[in-house]
N, C-alpha and C positions, 0 to 999 in steps of 0.2 A: 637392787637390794641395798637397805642402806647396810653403813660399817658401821661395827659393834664398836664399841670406845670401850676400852677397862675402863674402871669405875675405882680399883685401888690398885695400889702396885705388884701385890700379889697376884691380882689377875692379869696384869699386866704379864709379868715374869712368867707365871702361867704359860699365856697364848703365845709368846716367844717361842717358850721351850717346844710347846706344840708344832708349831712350824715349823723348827728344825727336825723336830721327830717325825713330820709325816714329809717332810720335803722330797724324802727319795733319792737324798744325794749319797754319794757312794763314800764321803768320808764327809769329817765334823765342820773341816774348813766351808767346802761348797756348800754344806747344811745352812751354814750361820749366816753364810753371805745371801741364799736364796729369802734366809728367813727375816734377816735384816734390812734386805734390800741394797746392799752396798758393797762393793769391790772387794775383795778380799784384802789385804795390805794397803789400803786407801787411807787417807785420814780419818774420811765419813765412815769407812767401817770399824775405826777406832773409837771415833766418836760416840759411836752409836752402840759397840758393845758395852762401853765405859759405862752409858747411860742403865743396860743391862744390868751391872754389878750396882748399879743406885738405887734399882728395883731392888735387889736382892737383900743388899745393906739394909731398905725400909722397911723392908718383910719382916727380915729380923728383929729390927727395933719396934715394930708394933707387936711382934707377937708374943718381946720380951713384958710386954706393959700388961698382957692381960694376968690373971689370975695364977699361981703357980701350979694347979692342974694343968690347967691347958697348957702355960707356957714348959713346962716339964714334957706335956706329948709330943707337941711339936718340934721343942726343939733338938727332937731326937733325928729329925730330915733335915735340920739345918747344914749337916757335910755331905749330905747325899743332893741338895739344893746347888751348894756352892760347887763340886765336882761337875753337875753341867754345865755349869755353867763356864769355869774357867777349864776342866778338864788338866790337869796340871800334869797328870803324868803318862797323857800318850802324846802322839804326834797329829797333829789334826788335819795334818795331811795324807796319814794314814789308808789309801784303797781297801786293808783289809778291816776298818772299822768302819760301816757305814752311820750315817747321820742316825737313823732307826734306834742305833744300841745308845745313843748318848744318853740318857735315861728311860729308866721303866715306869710301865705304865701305873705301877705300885707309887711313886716316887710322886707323878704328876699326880695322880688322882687325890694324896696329901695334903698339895699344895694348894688344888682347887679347892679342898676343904677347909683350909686354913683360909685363907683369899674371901670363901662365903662367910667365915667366921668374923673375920675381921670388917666384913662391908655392914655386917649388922651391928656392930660393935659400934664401929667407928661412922656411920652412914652420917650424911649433913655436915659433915667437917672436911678441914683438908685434905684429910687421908683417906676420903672417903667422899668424893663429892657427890651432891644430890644432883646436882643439875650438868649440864651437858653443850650451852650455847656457848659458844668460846668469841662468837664474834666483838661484844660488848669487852671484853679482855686485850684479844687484838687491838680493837681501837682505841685505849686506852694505854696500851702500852705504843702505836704508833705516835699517838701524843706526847708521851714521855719523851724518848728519842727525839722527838721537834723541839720542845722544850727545852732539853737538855743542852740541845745545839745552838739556844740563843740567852742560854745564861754566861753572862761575861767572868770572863775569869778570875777578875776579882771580885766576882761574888763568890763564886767557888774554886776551888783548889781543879783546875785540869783532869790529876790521878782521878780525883774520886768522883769527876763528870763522866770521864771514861770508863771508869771501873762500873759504875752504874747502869752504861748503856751499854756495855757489854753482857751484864747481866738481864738487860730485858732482853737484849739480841737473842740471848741462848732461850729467855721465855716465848719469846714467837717461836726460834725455830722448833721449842716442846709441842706447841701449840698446831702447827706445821703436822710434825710428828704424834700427835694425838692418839690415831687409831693403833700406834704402835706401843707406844708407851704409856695413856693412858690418861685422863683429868686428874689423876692423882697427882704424879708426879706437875702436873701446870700448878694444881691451886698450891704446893707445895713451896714450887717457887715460885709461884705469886705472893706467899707469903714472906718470904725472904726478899725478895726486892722492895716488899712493904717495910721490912725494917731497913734495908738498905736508906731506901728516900728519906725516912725519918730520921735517922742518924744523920746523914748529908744534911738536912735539913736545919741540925743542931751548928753547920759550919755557916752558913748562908753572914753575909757578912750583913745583911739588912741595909745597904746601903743603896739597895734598887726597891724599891719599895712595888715596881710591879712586878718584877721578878719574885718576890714574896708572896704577892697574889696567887698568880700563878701556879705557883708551888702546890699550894695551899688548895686551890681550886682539883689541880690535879689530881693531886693526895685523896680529894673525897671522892672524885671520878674512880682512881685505883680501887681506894677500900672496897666501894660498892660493888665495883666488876667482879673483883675476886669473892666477896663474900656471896653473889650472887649465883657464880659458878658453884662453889660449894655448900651451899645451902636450899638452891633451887630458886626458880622463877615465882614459884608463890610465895614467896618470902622476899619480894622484890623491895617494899615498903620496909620493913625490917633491918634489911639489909643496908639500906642506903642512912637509913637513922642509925646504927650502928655504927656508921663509918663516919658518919656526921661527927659524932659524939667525939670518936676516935680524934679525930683530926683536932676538934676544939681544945682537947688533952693537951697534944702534942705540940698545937701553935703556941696556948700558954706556957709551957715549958721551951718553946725554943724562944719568945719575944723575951720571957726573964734570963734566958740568958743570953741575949745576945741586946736585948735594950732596943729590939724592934719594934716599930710601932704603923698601923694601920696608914 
């Protein structure tokens, strides 16, 4: 059977809560850990519920963008959302609260409605991706990381070689984490490490002129991957001209300032 992939974060946050809900565990700790897959007091279970409150925060800020009807309905479940989620005022080690009570089925059923609402709204875009092939993404970010590793330091500043591949690290391991969290949350920070490289790109001392290449090459590689993911495969052509475009923008504004040339 294949795995469902959320499609926005909503849904995302959603299918979480669902698993803790029908987990069976006898209190919220075992719930969360069964439903996250990761140790209870572990790093990765830190890591991973963190990501949980990133669904949540998205939720929010998409549903603040719609229309003041809607954004009015909704966000009257917005502290009945956030209470599953961090549950602030019991013990979640608790035996007499099992996983089951951490939200009612009133509460999820809102949220899937909100989650459908938003995938129509927002469908073809980051927050909403159409498409589903993550491999193309992967490979481009394994690239990065290669890359990153043979730009010499006086072309770029160390901090922000690192700071950069740290940030794709955490994009694989989303990527990794998909069926959990969701292509929303990838193309989201696909699109964040697209501004990252661009801004880096503004430091580039132009004094390696294949390092520039490079750069450059990757940058149209990146765009493409990601706007492919969130737009769909029949949009493959579109996409890669897009990112085309994109990049040509950005070269001439990084060659004027920085006095780099071909």
């Amino acid at each position: 059977m294949e795995t469902r992939i959320p499609s926005t974060s909503a849904h995302g946050l959603h299918e979480i809560l669902v698993q803790v809900w029908e987990s069976g565990a006898q209190n919220f700790r075992s719930g969360w850990a069964k439903a996250l897959g990761a140790e209870w007091g572990s790093s990765e279970f830190a890591r991973r519920h963190a990501e949980v409150t990133g669904l949540l925060a998205e939720t929010i800020r998409q549903l603040h963008a719609l229309p003041e009807v809607q954004r009015e309905r909704y966000s009257r479940y917005f502290p009945q959302w956030w209470t599953a989620v961090v549950q602030p005022d019991v013990s979640w080690a608790d035996m007499g609260r099992p996983a089951r009570v951490l939200v009612t089925q009133e509460t999820l059923d809102h949220l899937a409605s909100a989650a459908d609402l938003l995938r129509s709204v927002l469908g073809g875009t980051s927050s909403a991706p159409a498409g589903s092939h993550l491999d193309g993404l992967r490979e481009s970010c394994e690239s990065w990381l290669e890359l990153l590793t043979q730009t010499p330091d006086e072309e770029l500043a160390p901090v922000v070689r690192d700071e950069i591949a740290a940030q794709i690290r955490h994009l694989l391991w989303l990527i990794d984490h998909a069926a959990l969290f969701g292509t929303a949350r990838i193309s989201r920070e696909a699109t964040s490490v697209i501004g990252s490289i661009a801004q880096a790109s503004t430091g580039l001392t132009g004094q390696d002129l294949q390092t520039g290449g490079k750069w450059r090459r990757g940058f149209v590689a990146f765009v493409a991957a990601s706007a492919l993911l969130a737009t769909g495969a029949t949009q493959l052509q579109t996409a890669i001209e897009a990112g085309s475009g994109v990049v040509k923008e950005i070269t001439q504004v990084v060659e004027s300032a920085t006095g780099a040339t071909e």
